[in-house]
C-alpha positions in Angstrom: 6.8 -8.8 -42.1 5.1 -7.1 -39.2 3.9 -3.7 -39.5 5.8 -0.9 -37.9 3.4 0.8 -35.2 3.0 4.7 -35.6 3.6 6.9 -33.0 0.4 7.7 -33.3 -0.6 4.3 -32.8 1.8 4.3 -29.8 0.4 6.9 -28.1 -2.6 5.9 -28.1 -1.9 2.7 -26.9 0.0 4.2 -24.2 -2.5 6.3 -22.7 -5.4 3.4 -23.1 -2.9 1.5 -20.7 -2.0 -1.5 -23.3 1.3 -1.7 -22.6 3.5 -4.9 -23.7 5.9 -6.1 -20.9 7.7 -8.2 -22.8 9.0 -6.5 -25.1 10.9 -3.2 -25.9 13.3 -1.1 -23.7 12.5 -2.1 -20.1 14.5 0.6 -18.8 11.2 2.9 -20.2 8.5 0.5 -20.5 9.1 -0.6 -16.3 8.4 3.8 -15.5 5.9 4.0 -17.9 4.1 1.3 -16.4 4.9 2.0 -12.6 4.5 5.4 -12.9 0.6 5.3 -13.2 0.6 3.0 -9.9 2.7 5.3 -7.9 0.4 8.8 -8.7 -3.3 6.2 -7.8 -1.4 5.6 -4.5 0.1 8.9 -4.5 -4.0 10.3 -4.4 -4.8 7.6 -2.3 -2.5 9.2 0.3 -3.3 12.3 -0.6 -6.8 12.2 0.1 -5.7 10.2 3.3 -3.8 13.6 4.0 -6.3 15.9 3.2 -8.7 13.9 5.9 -6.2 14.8 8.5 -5.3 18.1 7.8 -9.1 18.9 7.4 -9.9 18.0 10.6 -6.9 19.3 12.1 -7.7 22.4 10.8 -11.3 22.8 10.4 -12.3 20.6 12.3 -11.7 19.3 16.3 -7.5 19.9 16.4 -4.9 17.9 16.8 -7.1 15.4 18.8 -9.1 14.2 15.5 -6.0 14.4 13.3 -4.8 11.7 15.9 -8.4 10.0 16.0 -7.9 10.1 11.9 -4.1 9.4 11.4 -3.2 6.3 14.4 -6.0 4.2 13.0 -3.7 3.6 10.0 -2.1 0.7 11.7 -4.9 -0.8 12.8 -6.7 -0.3 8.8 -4.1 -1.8 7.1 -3.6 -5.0 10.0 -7.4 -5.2 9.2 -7.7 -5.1 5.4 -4.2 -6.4 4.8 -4.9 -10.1 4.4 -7.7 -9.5 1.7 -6.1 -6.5 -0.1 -2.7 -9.1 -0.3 -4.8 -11.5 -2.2 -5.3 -9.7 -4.8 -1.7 -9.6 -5.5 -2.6 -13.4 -6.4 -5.1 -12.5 -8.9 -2.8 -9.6 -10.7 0.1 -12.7 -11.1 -2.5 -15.3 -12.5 -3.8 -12.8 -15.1 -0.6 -11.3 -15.5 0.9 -14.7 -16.8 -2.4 -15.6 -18.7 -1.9 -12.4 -20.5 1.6 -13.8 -21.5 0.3 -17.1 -22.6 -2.2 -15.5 -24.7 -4.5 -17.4 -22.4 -7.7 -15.6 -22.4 -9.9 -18.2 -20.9 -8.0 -18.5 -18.0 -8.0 -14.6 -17.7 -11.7 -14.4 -18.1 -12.4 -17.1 -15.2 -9.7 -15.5 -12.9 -11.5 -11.7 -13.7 -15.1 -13.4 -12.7 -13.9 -15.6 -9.9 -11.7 -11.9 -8.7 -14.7 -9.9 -8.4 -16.8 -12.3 -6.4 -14.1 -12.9 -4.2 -13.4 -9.3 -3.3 -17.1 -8.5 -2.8 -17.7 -11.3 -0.4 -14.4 -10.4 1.7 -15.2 -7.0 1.8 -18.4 -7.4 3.2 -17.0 -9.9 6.0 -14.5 -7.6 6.7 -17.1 -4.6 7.3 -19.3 -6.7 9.5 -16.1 -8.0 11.5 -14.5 -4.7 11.9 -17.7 -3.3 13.3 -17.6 -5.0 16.4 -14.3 -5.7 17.3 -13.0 -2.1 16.6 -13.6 -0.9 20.2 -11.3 -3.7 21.7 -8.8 -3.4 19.6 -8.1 0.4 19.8 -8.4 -0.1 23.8 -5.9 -2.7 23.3 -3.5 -0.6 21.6 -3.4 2.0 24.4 -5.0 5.0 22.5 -5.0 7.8 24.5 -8.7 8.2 26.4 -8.2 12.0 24.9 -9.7 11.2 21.5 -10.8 7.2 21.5 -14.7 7.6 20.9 -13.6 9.6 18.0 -11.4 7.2 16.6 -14.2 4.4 17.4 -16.6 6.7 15.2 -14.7 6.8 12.2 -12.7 3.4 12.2 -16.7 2.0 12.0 -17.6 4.0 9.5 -14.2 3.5 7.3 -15.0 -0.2 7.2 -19.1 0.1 5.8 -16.5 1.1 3.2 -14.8 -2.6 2.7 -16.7 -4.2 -0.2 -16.0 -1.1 -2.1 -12.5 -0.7 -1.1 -12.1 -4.9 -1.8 -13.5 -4.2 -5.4 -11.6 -1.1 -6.6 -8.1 -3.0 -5.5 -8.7 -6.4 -7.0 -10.4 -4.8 -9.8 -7.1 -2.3 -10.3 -4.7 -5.9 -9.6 -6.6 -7.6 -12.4 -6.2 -4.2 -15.6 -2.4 -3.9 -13.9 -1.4 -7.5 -14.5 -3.5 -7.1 -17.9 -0.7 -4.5 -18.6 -3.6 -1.4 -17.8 -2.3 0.9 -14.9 -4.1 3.4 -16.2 -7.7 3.3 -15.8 -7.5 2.8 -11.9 -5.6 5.7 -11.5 -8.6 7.7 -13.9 -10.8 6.5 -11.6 -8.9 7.4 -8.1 -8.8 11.4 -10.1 -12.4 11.5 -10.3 -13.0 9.4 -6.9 -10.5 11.9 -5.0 -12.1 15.1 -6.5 -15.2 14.0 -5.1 -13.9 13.0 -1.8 -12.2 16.6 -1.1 -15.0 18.2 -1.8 -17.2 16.1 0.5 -14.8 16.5 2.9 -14.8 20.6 3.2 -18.5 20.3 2.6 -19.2 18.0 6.0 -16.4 18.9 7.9 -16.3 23.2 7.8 -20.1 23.4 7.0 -22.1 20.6 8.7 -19.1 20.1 11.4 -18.9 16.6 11.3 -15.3 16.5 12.6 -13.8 12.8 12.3 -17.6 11.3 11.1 -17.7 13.5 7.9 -14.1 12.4 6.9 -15.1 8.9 7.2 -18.8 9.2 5.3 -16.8 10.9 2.5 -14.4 8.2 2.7 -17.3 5.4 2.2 -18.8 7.6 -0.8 -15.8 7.6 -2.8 -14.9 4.1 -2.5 -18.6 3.5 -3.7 -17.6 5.5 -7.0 -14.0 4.0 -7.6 -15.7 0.2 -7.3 -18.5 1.3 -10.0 -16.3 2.8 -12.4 -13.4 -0.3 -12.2 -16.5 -2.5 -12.5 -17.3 0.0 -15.9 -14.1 -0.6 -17.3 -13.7 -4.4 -16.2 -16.6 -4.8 -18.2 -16.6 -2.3 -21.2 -13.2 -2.1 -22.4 -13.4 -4.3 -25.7 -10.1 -3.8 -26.0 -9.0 -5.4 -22.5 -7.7 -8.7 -23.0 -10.7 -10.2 -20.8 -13.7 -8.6 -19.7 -16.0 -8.9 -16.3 -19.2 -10.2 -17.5 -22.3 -9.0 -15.5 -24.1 -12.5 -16.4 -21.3 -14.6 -15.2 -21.4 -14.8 -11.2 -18.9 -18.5 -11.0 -16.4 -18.9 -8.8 -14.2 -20.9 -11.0 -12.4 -23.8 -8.7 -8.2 -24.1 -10.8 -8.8 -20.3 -11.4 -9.9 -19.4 -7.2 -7.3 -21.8 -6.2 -4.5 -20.1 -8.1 -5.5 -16.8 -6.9 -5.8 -18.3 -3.5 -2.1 -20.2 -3.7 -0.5 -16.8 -4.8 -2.6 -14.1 -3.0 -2.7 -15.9 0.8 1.0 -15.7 1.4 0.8 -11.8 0.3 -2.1 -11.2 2.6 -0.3 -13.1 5.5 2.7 -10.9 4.8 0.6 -7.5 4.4 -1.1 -8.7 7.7 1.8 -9.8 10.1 3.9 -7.1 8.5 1.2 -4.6 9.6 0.6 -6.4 13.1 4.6 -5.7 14.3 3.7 -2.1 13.4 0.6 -2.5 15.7 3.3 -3.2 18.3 5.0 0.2 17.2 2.2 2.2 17.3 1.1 1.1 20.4 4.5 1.8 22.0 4.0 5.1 20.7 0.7 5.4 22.3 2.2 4.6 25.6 5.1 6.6 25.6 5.0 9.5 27.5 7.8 11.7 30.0 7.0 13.7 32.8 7.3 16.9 29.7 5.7 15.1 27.0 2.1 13.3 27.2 1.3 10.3 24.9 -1.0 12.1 22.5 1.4 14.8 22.2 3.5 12.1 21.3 1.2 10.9 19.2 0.9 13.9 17.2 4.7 14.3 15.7 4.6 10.9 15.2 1.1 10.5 12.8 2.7 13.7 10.8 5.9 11.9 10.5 4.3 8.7 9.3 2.5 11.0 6.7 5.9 12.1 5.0 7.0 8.6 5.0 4.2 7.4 3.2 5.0 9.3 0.2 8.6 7.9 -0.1 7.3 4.1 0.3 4.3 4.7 -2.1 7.1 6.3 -4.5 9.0 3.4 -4.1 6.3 0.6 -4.2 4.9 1.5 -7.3 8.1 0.1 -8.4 8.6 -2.9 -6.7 5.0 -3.7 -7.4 5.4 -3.2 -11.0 8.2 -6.0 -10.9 5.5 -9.0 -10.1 3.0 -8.2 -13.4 6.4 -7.7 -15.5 8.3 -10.9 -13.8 5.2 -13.5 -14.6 4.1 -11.9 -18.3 7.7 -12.5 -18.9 8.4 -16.1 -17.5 4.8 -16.8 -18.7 5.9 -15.7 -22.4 9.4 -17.7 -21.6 11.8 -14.6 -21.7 14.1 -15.4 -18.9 16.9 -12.8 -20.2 14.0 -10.3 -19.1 13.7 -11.5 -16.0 17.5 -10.1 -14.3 17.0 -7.1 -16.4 13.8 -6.4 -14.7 15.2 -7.1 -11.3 18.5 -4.6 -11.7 16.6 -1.8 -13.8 13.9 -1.7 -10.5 16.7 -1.6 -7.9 18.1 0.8 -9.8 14.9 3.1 -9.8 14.4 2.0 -6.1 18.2 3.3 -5.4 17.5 7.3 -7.2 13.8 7.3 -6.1 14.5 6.6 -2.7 18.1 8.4 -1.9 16.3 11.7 -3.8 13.3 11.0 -1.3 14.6 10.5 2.0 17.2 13.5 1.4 14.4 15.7 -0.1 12.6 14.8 3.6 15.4 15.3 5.8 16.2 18.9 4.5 13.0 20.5 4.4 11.8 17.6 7.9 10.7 21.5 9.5 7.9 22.5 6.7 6.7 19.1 5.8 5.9 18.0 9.0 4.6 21.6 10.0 1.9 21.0 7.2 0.3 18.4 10.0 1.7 20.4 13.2 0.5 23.4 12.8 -0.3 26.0 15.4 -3.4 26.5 14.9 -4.4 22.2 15.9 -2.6 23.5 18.7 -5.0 26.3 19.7 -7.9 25.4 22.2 -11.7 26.4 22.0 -11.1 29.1 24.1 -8.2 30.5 21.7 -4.7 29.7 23.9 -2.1 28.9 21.5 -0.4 25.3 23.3 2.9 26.5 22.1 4.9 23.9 24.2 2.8 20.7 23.1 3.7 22.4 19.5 7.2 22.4 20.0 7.2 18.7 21.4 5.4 17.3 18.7 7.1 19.4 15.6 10.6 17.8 17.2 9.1 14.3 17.5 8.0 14.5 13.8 11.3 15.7 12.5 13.3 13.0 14.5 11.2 10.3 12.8 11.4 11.6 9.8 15.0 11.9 9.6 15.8 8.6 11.1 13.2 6.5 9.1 13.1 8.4 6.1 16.9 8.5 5.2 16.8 4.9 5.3 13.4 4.3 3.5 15.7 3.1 0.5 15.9 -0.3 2.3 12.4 -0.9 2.3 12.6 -0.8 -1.6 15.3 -3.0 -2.1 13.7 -5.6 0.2 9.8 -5.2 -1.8 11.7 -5.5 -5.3 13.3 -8.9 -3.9 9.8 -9.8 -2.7 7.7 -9.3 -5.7 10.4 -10.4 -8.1 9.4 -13.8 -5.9 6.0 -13.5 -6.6 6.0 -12.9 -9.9 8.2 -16.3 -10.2 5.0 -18.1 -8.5 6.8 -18.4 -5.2 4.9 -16.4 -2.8 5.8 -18.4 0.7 9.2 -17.4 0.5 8.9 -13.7 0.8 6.2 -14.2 3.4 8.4 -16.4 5.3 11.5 -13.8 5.4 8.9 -11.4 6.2 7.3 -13.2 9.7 11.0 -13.7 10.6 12.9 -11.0 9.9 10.4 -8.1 10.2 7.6 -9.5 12.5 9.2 -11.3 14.7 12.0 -9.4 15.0 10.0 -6.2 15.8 8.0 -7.6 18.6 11.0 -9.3 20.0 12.7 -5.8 20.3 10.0 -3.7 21.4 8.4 -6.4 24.3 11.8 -7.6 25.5 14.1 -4.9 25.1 13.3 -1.4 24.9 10.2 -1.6 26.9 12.4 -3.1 29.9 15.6 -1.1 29.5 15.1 2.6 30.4 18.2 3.6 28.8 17.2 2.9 25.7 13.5 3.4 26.1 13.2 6.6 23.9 11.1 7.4 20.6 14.8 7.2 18.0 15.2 3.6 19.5 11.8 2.3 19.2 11.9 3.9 15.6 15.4 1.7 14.6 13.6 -1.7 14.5 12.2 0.1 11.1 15.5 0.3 9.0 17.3 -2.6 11.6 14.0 -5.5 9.9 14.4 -4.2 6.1 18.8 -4.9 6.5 18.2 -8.1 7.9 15.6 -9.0 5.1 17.4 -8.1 2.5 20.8 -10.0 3.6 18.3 -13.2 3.9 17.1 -12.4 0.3 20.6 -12.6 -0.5 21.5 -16.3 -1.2 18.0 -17.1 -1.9 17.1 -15.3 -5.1 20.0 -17.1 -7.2 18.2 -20.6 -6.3 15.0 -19.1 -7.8 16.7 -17.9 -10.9 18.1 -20.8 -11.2 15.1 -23.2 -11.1 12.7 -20.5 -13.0 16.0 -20.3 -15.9 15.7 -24.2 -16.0 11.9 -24.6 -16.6 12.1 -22.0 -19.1 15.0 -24.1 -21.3 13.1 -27.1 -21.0 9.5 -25.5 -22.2 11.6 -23.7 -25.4 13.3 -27.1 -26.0 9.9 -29.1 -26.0 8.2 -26.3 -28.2 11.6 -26.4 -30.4 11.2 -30.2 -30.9 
């Protein structure tokens, strides 16, 4: 008879970050687990925030905030393809984990960790030298390019760290751990803040101390994952110093699950490319572009709360989808799908309306009057105006209908988690890629009537409807075949 565990025992285990996703009530093991993901990216954006209001604030105005906050595109087109692979590493461990497989875990762990230090420091030297072409290419306003140059270069000496700490936190999350990283974004993000007062209001660094503080915290975070990747006896695999192989089945399953996530992250991210740049562009005889700019970065800000909120979710549904098929529980599998889209339904309803009501304080935090205020003290009180109403158009347009975005990253993950990663990928180039450029290139850059800000903003909530009708009839064939695979390895275990 198996012992009962004490709460004691429980709690412990809790706050260690062993959680079991196969067993218990999903409908508290799914928060408890998700939970811990959406406060590490909740600090990630906050200390993202806190760069932007710094510099808004303390430092050069509205003009670095922009320099800071429109590069965000452009980061995430960059960094999108490696940072996606490690989605493949959290579903190969993740099922090893439910297999009891701890070789395989051990090989994917070693063969993780070189992989994300070599892309990292590919992506550093890359980014270094096409970053001035690409912001040119994206129209940013002449106003405040050199500064976004500066700090775009400096961001990316950042990569190998950045690479580390995210495949690092992928491989203790599909271990069933989604608690250390977020220890180690606390600690990280304390440091960061304070670096960031520091070279900003004392050594007035403007948009080049944001980014050096930036580059020392990612340093920390990839030491300390590294720490627990390799100290944690009681981890179900451990990084071993000694052990620098690249292990080929391992890589390749990594590689077979993680490519079609990067190529989503990254086309994904290029059609917002398209809508940032439109952004950049857009300008009335009333209005100039960075002006423009402005009310959209804040706006963008706001919304990244509700996705990350949301996300944490949806991402949580991969690691709990393949320990679950891996440990052959497929009447875990639907429950796991309908208790996320029901979390996805309150979290992102309560969001978007907590947004739209108080749009006028939340996007003041970033629009403030004093970014608005020149070095020779004259308050811009129209450019304020202009960009407080563009940010609280965005907001309410795109952030009411956030809720969509959930529904369509639980369908995608849930995918994922199955071992089919070139669906979601697919639906994404065609539905939310494609789709996007189509709109903005062909139509509402040719059409003046519909040539405004709301109607370049509608290809947002427009992409996630049409995804999730094309997830639709596909998910039941999955089921179907996943269902199937898991009878026939119970009967042959049975027999």
């Amino acid at each position: 008879m198996e012992k009962k565990e004490s709460f004691s025992q429980k709690l412990h285990r809790i706050f260690s970050g062993q959680i079991n996703l196969t067993e218990g009530n999903l409908f508290a093991t799914i928060p408890l687990y998700a939970i811990p993901m959406v406060l590490l990216s909740f600090l990630q954006m906050f200390y993202s925030s806190v760069d932007e209001l710094v510099v808004s604030n303390f430092g050069g105005g509205y003009t670095s905030m922009n320099a800071v906050g429109s590069n965000s595109a452009l980061i995430n087109l960059i960094i999108g393809l490696f940072v996606g692979i490690s989605v493949g590493a959290n579903v190969v461990i993740a099922k090893a984990r439910g297999m009891n497989d701890k070789e395989t875990a051990r090989r994917t762990v070693q063969s993780s960790v070189i992989i994300s230090l070599f892309s990292g420091v590919f992506l550093a030297i890359a980014a270094w030298f096409v970053a001035p072409a690409l912001l040119e290419l994206m129209r940013t306003p002449d106003l405040y390019i050199d500064k976004a140059i500066a700090y775009l270069r400096i961001y990316f000496l950042g990569m190998p760290f950045l690479m580390v700490f995210n495949f690092g936190s992928a491989l203790l999350r599909g271990m069933g751990d989604s608690k250390r990283p977020l220890y180690v974004l606390l600690i990280c993000g304390i440091v960061n803040i304070g670096l960031n007062f520091l070279f900003v209001m004392v050594f007035n660094l403007d948009v080049v101390g944001v980014a050096i503080t930036t580059v020392i915290a990612e340093f920390l975070e990839a030491l300390l994952i590294l720490f627990f990747l390799s100290h944690n006896k009681e981890s179900f695999a451990v990084f071993s110093w000694k052990d620098w192989t690249i292990y080929k089945k391992e890589t390749k399953e990594i590689l077979k699950n993680g490519i079609p996530a990067g190529i989503q992250s990254f086309v994904f991210s290029f059609s917002n490319i398209f809508i940032q740049t439109g952004v950049n562009g857009f300008s009335t005889a009333d209005m100039p572009s960075e002006v423009a700019v402005t009310g959209n970065t804040a706006s963008i800000q706001i919304e990244h709360y509700i996705w990350i909120a949301m996300n944490g979710f949806a991402v949580a549904v991969s690691s709990f989808i393949s320990q679950n098929y891996g440990a052959l529980k497929k009447e875990n599998l639907k429950k796991v799908f309908w208790i996320s889209m029901m979390y996805e339904t309150i979290i992102g309803v309560s969001l978007g309306l907590i947004s739209y009501f108080l749009r006028y304080q939340l996007i003041g935090l970033f629009v403030s009057p004093k970014a608005f205020t020149d070095e020779s003290g004259t308050f811009l009180e129209s450019a304020f105006k202009m960009a407080l109403e563009v940010g609280t158009m965005r907001i309410t347009l795109v952030g009411l209908t956030y809720v969509l975005d959930g529904y369509m990253d639980v369908c995608s993950f849930y995918l994922r988690g199955l071992g089919h990663s070139k669906t979601p990928t697919l639906i994404t180039i065609l539905f939310v890629t494609v789709m996007r450029i189509v709109y903005i290139t062909f139509i509402w850059a040719n059409i003046p009537e519909i040539h405004t800000l709301p109607l370049l903003w509608i290809c947002w909530p427009i992409s996630w409807m049409l995804s999730i009708l094309a997830y639709i009839p596909i998910l039941p064939i999955y089921n179907k075949k996943a269902f199937a695979e898991i009878d026939a390895k119970l009967a042959a275990r049975n027999a």
